[in-house]
PAMAR-511194 format. One record per residue: residue in one letter; x, y, z of N, C-alpha, C in turn. Coordinates in steps of 0.05 Angstrom, whole numbers, plus 5000, padded with zeros to 4 digits. Last residue first. Layout:
# residues N
{residu->A | n_x->X | n_y->Y | n_z->Z | ca_x->X | ca_y->Y | ca_z->Z | c_x->X | c_y->Y | c_z->Z}
...
END
This chain:
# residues 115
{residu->X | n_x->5716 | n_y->6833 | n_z->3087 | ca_x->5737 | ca_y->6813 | ca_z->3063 | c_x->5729 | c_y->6796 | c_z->3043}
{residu->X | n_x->5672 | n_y->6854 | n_z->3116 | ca_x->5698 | ca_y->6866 | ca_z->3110 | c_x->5713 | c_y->6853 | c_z->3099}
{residu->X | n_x->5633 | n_y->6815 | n_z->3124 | ca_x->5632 | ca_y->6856 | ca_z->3120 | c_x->5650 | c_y->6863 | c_z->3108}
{residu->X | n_x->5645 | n_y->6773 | n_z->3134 | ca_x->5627 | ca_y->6776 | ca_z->3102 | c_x->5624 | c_y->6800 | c_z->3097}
{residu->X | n_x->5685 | n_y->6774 | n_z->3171 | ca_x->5698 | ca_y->6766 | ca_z->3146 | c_x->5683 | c_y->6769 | c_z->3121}
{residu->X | n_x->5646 | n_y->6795 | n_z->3217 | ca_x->5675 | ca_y->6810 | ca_z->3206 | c_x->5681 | c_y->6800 | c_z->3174}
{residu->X | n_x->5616 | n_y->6750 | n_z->3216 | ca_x->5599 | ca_y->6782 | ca_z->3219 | c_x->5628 | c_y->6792 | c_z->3198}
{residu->X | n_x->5643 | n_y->6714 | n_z->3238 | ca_x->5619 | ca_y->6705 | ca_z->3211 | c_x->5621 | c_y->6739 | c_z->3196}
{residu->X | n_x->5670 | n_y->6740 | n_z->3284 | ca_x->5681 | ca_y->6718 | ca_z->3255 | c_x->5668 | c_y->6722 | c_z->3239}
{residu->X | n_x->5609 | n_y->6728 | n_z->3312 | ca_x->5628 | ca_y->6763 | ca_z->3305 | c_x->5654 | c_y->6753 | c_z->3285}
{residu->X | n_x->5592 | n_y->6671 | n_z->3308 | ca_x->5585 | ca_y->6686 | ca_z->3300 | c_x->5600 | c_y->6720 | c_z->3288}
{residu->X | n_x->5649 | n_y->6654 | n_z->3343 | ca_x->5642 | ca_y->6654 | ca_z->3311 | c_x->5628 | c_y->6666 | c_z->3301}
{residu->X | n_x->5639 | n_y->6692 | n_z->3386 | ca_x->5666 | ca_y->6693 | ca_z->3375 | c_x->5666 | c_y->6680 | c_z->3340}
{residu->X | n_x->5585 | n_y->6672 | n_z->3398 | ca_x->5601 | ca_y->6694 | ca_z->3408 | c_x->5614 | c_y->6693 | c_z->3379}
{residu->X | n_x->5591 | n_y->6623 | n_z->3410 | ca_x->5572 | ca_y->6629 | ca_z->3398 | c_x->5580 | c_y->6651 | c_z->3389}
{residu->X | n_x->5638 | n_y->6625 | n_z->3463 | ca_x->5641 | ca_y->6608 | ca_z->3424 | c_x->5625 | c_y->6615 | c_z->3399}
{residu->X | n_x->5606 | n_y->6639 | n_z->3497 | ca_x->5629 | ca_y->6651 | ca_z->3486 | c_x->5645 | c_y->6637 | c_z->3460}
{residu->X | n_x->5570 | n_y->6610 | n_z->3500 | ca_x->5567 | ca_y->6635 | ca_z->3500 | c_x->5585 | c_y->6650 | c_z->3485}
{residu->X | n_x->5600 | n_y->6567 | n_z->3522 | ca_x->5589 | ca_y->6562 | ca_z->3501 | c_x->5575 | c_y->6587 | c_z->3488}
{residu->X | n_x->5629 | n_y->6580 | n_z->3562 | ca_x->5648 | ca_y->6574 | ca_z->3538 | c_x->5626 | c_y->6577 | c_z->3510}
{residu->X | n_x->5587 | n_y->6587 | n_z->3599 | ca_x->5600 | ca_y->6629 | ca_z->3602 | c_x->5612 | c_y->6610 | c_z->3567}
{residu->X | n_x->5556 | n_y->6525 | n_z->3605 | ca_x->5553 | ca_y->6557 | ca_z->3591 | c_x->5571 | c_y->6582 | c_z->3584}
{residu->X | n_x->5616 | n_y->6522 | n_z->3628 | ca_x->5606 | ca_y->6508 | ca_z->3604 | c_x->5595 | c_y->6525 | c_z->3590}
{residu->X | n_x->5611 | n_y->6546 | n_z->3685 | ca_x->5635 | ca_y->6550 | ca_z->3661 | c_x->5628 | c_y->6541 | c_z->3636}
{residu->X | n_x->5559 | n_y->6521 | n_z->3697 | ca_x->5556 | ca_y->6551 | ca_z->3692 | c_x->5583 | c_y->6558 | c_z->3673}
{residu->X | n_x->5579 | n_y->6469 | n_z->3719 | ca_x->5554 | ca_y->6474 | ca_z->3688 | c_x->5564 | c_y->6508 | c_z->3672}
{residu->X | n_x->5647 | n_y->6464 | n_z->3729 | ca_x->5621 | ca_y->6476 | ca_z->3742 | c_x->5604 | c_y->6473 | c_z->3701}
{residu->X | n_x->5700 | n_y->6427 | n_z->3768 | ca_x->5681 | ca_y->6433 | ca_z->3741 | c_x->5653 | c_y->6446 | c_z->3748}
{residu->X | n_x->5759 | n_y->6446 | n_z->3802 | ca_x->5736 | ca_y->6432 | ca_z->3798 | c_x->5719 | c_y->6440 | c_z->3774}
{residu->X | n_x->5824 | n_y->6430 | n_z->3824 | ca_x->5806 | ca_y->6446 | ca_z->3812 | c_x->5772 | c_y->6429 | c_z->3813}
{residu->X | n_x->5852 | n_y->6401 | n_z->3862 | ca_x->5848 | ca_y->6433 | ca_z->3873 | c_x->5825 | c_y->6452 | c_z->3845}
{residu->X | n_x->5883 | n_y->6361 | n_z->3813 | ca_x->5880 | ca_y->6364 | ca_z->3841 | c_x->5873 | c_y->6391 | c_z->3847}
{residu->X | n_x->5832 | n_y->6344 | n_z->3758 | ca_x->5862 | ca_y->6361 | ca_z->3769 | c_x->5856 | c_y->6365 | c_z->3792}
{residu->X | n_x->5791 | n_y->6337 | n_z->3739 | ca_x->5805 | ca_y->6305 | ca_z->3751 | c_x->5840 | c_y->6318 | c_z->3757}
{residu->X | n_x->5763 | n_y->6375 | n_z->3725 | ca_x->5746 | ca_y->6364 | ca_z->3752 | c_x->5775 | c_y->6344 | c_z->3755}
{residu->X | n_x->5786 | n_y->6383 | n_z->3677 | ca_x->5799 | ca_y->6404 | ca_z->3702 | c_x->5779 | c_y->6389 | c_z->3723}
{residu->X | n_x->5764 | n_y->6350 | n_z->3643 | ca_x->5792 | ca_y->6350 | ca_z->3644 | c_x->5787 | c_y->6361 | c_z->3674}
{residu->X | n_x->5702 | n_y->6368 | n_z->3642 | ca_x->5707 | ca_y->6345 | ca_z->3657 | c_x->5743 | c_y->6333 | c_z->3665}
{residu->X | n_x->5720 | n_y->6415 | n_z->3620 | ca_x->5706 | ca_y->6422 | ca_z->3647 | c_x->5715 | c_y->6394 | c_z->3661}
{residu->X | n_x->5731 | n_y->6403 | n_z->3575 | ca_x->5750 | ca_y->6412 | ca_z->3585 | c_x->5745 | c_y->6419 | c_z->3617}
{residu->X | n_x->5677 | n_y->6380 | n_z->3548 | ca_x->5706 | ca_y->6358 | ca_z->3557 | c_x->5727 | c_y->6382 | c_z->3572}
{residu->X | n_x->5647 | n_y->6427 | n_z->3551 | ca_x->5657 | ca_y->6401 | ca_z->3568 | c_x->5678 | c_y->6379 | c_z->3573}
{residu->X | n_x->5687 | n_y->6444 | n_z->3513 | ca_x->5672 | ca_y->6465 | ca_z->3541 | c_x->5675 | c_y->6436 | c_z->3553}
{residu->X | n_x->5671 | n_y->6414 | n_z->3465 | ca_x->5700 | ca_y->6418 | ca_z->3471 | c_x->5697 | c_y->6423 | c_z->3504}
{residu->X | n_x->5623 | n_y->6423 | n_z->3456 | ca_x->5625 | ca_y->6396 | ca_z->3476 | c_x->5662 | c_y->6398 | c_z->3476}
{residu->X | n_x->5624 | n_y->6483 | n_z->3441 | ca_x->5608 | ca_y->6466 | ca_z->3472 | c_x->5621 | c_y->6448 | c_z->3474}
{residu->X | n_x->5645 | n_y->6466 | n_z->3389 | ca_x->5656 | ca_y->6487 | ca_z->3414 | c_x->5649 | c_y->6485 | c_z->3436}
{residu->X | n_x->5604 | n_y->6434 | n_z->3364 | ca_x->5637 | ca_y->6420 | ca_z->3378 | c_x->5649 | c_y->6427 | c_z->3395}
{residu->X | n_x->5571 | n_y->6473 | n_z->3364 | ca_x->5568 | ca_y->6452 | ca_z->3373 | c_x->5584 | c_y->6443 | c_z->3388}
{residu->X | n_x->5598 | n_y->6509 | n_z->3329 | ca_x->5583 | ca_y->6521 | ca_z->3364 | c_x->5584 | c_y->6492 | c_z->3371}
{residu->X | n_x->5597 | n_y->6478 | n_z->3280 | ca_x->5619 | ca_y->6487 | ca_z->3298 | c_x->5627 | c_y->6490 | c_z->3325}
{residu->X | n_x->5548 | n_y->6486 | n_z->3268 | ca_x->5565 | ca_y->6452 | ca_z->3273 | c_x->5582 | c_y->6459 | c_z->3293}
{residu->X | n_x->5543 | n_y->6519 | n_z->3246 | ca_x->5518 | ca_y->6511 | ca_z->3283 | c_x->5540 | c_y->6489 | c_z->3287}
{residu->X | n_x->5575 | n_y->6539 | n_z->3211 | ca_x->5572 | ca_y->6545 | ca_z->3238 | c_x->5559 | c_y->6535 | c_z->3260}
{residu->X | n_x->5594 | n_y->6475 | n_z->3188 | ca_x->5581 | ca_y->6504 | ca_z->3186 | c_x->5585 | c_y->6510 | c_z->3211}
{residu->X | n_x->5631 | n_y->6443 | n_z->3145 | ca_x->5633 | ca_y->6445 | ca_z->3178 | c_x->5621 | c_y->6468 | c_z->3170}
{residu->X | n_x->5643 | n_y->6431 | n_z->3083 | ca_x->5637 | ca_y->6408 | ca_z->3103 | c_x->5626 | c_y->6418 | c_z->3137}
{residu->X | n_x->5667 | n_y->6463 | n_z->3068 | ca_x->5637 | ca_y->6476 | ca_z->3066 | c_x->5626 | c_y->6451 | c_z->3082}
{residu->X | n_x->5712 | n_y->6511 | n_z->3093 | ca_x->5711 | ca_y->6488 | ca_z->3092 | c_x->5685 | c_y->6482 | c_z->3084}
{residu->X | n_x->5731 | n_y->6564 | n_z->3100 | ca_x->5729 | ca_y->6548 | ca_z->3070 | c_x->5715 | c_y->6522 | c_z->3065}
{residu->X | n_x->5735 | n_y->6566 | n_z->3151 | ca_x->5720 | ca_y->6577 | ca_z->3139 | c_x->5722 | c_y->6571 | c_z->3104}
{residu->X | n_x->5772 | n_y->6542 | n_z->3189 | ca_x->5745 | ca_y->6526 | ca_z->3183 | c_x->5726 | c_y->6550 | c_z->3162}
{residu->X | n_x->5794 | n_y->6587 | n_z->3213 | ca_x->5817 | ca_y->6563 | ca_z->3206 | c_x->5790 | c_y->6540 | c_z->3185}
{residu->X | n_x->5762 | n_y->6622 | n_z->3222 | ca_x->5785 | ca_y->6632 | ca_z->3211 | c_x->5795 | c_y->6596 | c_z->3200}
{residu->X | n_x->5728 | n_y->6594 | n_z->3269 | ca_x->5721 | ca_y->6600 | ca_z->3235 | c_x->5738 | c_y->6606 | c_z->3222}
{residu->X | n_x->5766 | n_y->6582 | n_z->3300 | ca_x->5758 | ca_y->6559 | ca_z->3293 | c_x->5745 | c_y->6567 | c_z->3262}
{residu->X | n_x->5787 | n_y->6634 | n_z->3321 | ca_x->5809 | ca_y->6616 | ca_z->3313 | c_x->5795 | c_y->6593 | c_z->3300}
{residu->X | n_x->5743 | n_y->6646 | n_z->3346 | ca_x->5748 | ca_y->6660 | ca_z->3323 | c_x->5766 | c_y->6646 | c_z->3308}
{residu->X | n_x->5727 | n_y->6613 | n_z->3378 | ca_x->5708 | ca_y->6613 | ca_z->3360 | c_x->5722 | c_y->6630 | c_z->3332}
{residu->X | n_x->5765 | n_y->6620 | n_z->3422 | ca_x->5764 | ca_y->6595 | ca_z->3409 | c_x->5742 | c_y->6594 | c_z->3381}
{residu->X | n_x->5759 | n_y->6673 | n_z->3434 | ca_x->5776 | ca_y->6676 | ca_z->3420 | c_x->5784 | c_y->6641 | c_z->3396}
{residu->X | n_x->5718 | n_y->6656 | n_z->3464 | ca_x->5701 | ca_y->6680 | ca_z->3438 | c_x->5728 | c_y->6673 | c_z->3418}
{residu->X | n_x->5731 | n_y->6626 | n_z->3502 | ca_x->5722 | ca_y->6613 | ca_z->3485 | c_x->5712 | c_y->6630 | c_z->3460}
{residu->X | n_x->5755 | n_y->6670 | n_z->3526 | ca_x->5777 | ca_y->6644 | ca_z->3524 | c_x->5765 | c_y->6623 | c_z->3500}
{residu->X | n_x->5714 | n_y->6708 | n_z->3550 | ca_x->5733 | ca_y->6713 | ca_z->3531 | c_x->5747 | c_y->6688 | c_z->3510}
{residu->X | n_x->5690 | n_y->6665 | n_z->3580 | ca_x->5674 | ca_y->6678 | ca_z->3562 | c_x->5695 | c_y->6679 | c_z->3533}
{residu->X | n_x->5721 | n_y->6652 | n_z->3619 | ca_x->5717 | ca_y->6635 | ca_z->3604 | c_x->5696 | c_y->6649 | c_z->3579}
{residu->X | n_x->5733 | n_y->6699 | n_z->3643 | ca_x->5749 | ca_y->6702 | ca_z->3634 | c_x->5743 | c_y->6679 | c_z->3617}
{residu->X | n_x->5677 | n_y->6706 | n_z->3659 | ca_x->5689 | ca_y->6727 | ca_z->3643 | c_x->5705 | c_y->6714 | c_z->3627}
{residu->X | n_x->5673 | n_y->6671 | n_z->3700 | ca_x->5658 | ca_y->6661 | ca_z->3677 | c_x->5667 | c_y->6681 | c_z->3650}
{residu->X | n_x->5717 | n_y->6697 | n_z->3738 | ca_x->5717 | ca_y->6666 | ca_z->3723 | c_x->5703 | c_y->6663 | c_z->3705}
{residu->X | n_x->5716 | n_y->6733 | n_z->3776 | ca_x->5723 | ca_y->6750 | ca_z->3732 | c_x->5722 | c_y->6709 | c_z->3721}
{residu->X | n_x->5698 | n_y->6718 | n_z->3812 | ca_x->5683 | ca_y->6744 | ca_z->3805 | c_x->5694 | c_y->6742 | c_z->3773}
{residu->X | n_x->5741 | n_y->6686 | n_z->3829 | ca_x->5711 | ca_y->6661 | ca_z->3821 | c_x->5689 | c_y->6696 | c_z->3809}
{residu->X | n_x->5798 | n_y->6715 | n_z->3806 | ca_x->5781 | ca_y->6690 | ca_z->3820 | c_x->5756 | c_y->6685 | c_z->3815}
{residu->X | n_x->5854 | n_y->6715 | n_z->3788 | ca_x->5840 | ca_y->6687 | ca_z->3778 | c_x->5818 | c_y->6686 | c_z->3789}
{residu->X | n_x->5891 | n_y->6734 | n_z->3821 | ca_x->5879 | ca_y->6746 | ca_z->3812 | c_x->5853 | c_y->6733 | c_z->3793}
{residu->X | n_x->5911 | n_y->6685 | n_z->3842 | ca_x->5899 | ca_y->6689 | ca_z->3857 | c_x->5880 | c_y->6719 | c_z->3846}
{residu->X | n_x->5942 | n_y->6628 | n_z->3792 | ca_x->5944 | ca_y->6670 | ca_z->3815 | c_x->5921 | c_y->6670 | c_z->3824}
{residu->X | n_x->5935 | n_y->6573 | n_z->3810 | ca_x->5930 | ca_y->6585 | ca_z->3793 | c_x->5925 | c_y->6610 | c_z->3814}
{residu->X | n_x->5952 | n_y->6532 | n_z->3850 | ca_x->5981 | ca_y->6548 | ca_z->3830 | c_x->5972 | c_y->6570 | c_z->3808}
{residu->X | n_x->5920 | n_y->6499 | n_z->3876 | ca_x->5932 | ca_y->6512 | ca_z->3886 | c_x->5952 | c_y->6539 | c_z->3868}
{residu->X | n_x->5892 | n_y->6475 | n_z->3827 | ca_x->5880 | ca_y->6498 | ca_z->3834 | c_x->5902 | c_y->6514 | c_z->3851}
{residu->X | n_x->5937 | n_y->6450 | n_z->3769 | ca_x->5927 | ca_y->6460 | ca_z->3802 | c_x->5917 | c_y->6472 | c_z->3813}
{residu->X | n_x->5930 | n_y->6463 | n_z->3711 | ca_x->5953 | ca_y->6478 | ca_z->3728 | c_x->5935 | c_y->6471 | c_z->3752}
{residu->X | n_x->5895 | n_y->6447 | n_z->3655 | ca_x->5914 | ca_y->6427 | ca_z->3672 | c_x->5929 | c_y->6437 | c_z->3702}
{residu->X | n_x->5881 | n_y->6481 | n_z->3634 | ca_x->5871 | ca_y->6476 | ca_z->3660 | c_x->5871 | c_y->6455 | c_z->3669}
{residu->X | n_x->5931 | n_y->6503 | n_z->3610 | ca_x->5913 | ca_y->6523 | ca_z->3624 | c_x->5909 | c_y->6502 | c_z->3644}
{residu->X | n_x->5925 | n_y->6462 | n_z->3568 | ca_x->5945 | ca_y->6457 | ca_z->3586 | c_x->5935 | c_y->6480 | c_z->3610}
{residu->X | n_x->5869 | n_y->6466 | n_z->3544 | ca_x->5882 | ca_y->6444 | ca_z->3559 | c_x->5907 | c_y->6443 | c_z->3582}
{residu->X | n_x->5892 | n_y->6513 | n_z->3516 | ca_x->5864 | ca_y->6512 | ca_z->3539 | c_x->5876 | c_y->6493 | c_z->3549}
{residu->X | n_x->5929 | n_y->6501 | n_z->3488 | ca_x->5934 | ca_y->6514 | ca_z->3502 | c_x->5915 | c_y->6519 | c_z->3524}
{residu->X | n_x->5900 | n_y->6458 | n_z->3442 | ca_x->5915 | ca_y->6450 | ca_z->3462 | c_x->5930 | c_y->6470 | c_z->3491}
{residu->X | n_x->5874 | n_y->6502 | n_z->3423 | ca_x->5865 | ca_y->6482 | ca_z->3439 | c_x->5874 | c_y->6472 | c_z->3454}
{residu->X | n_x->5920 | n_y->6528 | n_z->3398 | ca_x->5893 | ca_y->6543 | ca_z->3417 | c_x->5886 | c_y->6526 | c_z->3438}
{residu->X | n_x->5934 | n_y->6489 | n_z->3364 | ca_x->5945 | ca_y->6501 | ca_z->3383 | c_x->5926 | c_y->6510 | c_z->3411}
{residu->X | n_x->5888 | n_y->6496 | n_z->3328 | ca_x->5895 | ca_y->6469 | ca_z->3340 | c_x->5915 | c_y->6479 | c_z->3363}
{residu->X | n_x->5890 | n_y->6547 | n_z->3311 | ca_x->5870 | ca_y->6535 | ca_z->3322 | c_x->5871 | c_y->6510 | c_z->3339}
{residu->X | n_x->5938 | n_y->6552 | n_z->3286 | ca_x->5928 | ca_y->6562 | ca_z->3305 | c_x->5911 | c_y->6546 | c_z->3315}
{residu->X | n_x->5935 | n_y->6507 | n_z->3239 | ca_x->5956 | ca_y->6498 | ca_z->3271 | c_x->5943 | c_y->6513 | c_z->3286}
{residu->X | n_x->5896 | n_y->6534 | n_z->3211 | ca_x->5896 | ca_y->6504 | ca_z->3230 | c_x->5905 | c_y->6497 | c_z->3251}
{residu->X | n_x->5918 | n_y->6578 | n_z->3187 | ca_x->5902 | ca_y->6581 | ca_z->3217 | c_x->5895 | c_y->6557 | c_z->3233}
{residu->X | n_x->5983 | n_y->6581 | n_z->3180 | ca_x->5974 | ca_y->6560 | ca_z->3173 | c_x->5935 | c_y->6560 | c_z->3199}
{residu->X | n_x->6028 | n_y->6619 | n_z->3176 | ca_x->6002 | ca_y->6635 | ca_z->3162 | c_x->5976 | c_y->6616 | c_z->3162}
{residu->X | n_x->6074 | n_y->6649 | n_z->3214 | ca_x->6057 | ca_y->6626 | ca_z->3212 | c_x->6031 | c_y->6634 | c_z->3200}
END
């Protein structure tokens, strides 16, 4: 698959389904010490998949991008508040939006150094 769109669109939709799962059903290695981590990571890799797939585009820049990447954060925070056993926190928003900034920016960094 060489299409980075679908990735990216995928991606997304794979967050979604993520935190769609019940709080009861999500492992227990999951917990509230590696949570903003693991939302850090989840959105650096959403930033990379978003310039990779958005990087030709001259219509969508980067601040734009960060942007969307936040209010994606939220809408995904306000998704998982309406799943039974989970809930939404500000602080997850930030660790996504951090982690979007993140991940396109080091994108930005990689593709004008090296390709």
């Amino acid at each position: 698959m060489k299409n980075p769109k679908l990735h990216f669109f995928l991606y997304l939709l794979l967050i979604l389904i993520l935190s769609s799962i019940p709080g009861n059903s999500v492992p227990s290695i999951v917990s509230l010490t590696w949570d903003k981590l693991i939302h850090f990571f989840e959105y650096a890799i959403l930033g990379f998949f978003g310039y990779r797939a958005f990087l030709h585009n001259n219509e969508l820049n980067i601040y734009l991008f960060c942007f969307m990447g936040i209010l994606f954060g939220c809408f995904d925070e306000l998704w998982q508040s309406m799943i039974p056993g989970r809930f939404s926190s500000h602080y997850d928003v930030i660790a996504d939006g951090i982690g979007v900034i993140f991940g396109t920016y080091a994108s930005n960094y990689f593709y004008k150094k090296y390709l």
